[in-house]
C-alpha positions as CSV (number, residue, x, y, z in Angstrom):
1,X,-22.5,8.1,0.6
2,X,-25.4,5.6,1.1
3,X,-23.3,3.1,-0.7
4,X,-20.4,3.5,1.1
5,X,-22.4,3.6,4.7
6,X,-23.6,0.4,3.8
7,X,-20.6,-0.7,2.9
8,X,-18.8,0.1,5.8
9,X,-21.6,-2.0,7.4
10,X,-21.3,-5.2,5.6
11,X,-17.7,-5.1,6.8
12,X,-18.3,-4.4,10.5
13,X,-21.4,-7.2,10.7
14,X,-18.5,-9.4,9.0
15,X,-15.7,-9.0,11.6
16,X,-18.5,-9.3,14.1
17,X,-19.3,-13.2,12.8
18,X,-15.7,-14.0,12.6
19,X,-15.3,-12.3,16.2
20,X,-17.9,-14.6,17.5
21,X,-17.2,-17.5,15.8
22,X,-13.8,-18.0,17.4
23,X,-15.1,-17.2,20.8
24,X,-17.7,-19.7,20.5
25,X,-14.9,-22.4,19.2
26,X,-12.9,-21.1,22.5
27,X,-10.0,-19.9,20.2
28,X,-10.4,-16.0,20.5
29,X,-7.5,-15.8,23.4
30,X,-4.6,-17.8,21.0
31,X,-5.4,-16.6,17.4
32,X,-3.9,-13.0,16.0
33,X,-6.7,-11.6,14.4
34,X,-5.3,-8.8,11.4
35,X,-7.7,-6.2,10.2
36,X,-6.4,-3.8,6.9
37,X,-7.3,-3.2,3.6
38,X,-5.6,-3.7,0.3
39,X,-6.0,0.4,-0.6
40,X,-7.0,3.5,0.3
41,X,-10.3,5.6,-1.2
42,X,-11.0,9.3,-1.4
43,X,-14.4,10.3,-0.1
44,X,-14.8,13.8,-1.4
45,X,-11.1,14.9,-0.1
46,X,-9.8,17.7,-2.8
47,X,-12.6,16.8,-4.7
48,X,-11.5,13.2,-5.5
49,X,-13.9,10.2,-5.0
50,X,-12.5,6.5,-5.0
51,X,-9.5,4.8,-5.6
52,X,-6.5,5.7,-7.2
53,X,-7.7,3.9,-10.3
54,X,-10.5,6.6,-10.8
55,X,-8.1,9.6,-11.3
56,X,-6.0,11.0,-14.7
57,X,-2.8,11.1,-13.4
58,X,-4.0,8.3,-11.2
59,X,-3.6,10.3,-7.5
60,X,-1.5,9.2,-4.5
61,X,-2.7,11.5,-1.5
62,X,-3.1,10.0,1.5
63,X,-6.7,9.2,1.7
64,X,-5.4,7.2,-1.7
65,X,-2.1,5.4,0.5
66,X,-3.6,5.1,3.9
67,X,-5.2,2.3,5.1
68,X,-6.5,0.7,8.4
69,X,-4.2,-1.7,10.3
70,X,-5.6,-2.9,13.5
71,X,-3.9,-6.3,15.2
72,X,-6.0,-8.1,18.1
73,X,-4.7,-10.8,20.1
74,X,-5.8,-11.2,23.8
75,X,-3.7,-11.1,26.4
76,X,-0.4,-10.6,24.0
77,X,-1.2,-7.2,22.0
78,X,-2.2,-4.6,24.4
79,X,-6.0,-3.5,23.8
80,X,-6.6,0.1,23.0
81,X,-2.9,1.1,22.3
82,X,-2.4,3.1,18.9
83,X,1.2,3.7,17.0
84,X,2.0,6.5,14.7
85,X,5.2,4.2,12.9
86,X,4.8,4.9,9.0
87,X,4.7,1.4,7.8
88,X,4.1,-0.2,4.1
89,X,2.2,-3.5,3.5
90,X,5.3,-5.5,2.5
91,X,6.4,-4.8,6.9
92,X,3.6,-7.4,7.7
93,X,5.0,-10.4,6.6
94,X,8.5,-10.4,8.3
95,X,6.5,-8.7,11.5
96,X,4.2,-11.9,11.1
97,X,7.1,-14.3,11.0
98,X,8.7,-12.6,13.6
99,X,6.0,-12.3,16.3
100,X,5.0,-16.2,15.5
101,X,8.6,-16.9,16.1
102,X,9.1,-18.2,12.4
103,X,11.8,-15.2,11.8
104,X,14.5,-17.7,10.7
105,X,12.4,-18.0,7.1
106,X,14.0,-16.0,4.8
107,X,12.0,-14.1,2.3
108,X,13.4,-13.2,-0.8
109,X,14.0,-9.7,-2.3
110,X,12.0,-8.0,0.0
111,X,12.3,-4.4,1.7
112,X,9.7,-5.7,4.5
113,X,10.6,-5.0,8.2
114,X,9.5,-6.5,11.1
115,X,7.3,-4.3,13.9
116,X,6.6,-6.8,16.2
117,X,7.8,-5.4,19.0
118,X,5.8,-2.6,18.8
119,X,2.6,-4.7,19.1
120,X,4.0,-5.4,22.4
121,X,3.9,-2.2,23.1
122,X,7.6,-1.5,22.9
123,X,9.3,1.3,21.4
124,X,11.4,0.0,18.5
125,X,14.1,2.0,16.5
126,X,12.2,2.8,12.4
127,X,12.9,4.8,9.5
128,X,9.3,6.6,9.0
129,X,9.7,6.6,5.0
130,X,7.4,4.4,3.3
131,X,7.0,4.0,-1.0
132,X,3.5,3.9,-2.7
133,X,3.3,2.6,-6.5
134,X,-0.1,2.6,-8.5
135,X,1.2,1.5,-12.0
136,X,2.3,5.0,-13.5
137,X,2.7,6.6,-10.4
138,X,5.2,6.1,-7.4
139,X,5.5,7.7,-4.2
140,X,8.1,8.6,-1.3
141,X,6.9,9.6,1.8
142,X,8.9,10.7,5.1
143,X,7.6,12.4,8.2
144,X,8.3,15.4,6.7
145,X,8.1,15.2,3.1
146,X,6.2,13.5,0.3
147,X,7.1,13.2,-3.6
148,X,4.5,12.0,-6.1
149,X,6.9,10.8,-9.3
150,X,5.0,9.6,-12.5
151,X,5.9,7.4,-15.9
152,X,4.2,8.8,-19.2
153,X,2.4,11.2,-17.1
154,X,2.1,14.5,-15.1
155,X,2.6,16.8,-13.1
156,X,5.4,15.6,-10.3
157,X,4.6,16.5,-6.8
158,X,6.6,17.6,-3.5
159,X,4.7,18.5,-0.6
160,X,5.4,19.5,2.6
161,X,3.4,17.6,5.1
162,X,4.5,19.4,8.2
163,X,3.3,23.3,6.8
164,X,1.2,21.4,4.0
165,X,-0.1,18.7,5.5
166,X,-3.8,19.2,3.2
167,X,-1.4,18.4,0.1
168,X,-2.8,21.4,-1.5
169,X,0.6,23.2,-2.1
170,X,2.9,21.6,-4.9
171,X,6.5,22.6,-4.5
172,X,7.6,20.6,-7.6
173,X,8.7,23.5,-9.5
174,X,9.5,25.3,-6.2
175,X,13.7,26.2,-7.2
176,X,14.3,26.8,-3.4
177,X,12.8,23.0,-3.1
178,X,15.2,21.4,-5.7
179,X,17.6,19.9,-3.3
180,X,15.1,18.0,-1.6
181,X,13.1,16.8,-4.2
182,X,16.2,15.5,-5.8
183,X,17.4,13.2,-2.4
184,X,13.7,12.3,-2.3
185,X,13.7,11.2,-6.2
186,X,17.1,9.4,-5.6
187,X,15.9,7.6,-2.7
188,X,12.8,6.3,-5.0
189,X,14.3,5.3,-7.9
190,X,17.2,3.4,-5.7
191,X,14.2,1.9,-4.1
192,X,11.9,0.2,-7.1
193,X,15.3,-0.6,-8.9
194,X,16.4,-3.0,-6.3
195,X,13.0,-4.5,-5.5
196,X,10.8,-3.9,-8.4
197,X,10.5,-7.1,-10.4
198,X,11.9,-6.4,-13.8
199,X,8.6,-8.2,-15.8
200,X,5.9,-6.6,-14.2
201,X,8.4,-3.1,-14.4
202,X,6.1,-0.7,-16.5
203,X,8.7,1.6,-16.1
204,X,10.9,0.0,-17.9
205,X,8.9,-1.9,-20.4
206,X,7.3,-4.7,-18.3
207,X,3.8,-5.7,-18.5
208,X,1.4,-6.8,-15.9
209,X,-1.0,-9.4,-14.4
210,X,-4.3,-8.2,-14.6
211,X,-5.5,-5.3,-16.9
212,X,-3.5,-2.2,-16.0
213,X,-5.6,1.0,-16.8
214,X,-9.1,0.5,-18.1
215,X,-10.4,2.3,-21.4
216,X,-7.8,2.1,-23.7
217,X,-5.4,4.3,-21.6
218,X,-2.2,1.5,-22.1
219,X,-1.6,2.9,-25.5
220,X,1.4,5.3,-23.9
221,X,2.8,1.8,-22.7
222,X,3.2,0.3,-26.3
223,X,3.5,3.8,-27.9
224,X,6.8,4.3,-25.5
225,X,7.7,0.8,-25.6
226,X,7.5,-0.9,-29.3
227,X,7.9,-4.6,-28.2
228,X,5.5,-4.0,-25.0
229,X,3.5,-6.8,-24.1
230,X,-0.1,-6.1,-23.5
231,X,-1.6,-7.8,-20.0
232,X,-2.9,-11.1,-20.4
233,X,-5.3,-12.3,-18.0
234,X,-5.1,-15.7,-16.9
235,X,-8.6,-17.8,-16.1
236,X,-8.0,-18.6,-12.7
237,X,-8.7,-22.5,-11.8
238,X,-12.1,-23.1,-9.3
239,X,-10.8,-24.3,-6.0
240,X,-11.8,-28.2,-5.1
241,X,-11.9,-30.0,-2.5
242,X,-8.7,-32.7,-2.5
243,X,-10.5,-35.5,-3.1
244,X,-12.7,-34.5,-6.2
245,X,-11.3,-35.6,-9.2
């Protein structure tokens, strides 16, 4: 807990410089200033510590999934206002586009949608269902309903968030629960077969980036998958300035 305290306060003392520095450079009133994270971490919920990488099936409850999303621009984004909109990371692009008024750039392939109205403070039309993939393990999540599907792995979970909302009750193998885990399952694998991108698909025999699981655990990958193609990881070129040869 000490670690993550301090943590927490590296982070804080950070925003506070950034905070400043624009203020002091008179630009705090016209720059959009995004706070989030890239993931979520467990601190002790149903005994789980960490991210999502630390768990065997790697888990996805939502101290795993949610993350902090906090927008600040004076005068244009209402301070203080909160929104209870179930959003996915790939929404803040086309909301950045559109609330910089570049919404005419198209992105490719993407499911993103555009909230930017709702930093306004205006109420907006939005399916709450947002997806959740952590290499073996893909989610669906509705206001109501949550399904934890995974690849070479187990168990499957349903959950009912409005009676359940702990995640402590799997309804998985629930027979009175099969209809809606099957719309749910549909809905997920319609999803990552229309956006997923087919060579970094582990599902379906793609590989990755970066290392995937750590100690050894990629041998179900090339066991399932005879012609698999283990991660390679790139060196990445140091930055330079333009003029240094």
């Amino acid at each position: 807990m000490n670690t993550i305290a301090s943590e927490m306060t590296m982070v804080d003392d950070g925003i506070g410089v950034v905070l400043k520095a624009l203020e002091q450079k008179g630009l705090a009133d016209n720059t959009l200033v995004v706070f989030m994270s890239d993931q979520g971490s467990a601190y002790g919920q149903l005994g789980l510590w960490g991210n999502s990488s630390w768990g065997a099936p790697a888990p996805a409850y939502r101290a795993n999934m949610q993350i902090p999303l906090i927008f600040r621009h004076p005068g244009r984004v209402p301070a203080g206002q909160t929104n209870t909109l179930l959003i996915d990371e790939f929404d803040l692009f086309p909301t950045l586009l559109e609330y910089l008024d570049l919404a005419d750039l198209q992105i490719a392939n993407t499911p993103g949608r555009s909230f930017a109205p709702a930093l306004r403070g205006k109420s907006i039309e939005w399916d709450d269902t947002v997806f959740f993939e952590y290499i073996d393990t893909r989610v669906i999540q509705t206001r109501d309903w949550k399904y934890t599907k995974r690849f070479l792995a187990s168990p499957n979970e349903l959950y009912n968030l409005t009676q359940d909302p702990g995640e402590t009750h799997n309804l998985a193998t629930d027979p009175d629960h099969r209809a809606i885990m099957q719309q749910l399952d549909t809905q997920l694998t319609e999803f990552f077969d229309r956006f997923a991108d087919p060579r970094f698909d582990i599902w379906h025999g793609g590989t990755a980036k970066a290392t995937l699981f750590y100690g050894g655990r990629n041998n179900r990958f090339s066991d399932h998958f005879p012609d698999w193609t283990p991660p390679v990881i790139e060196k990445a070129t140091p930055f330079r300035d333009a003029d240094t040869p």
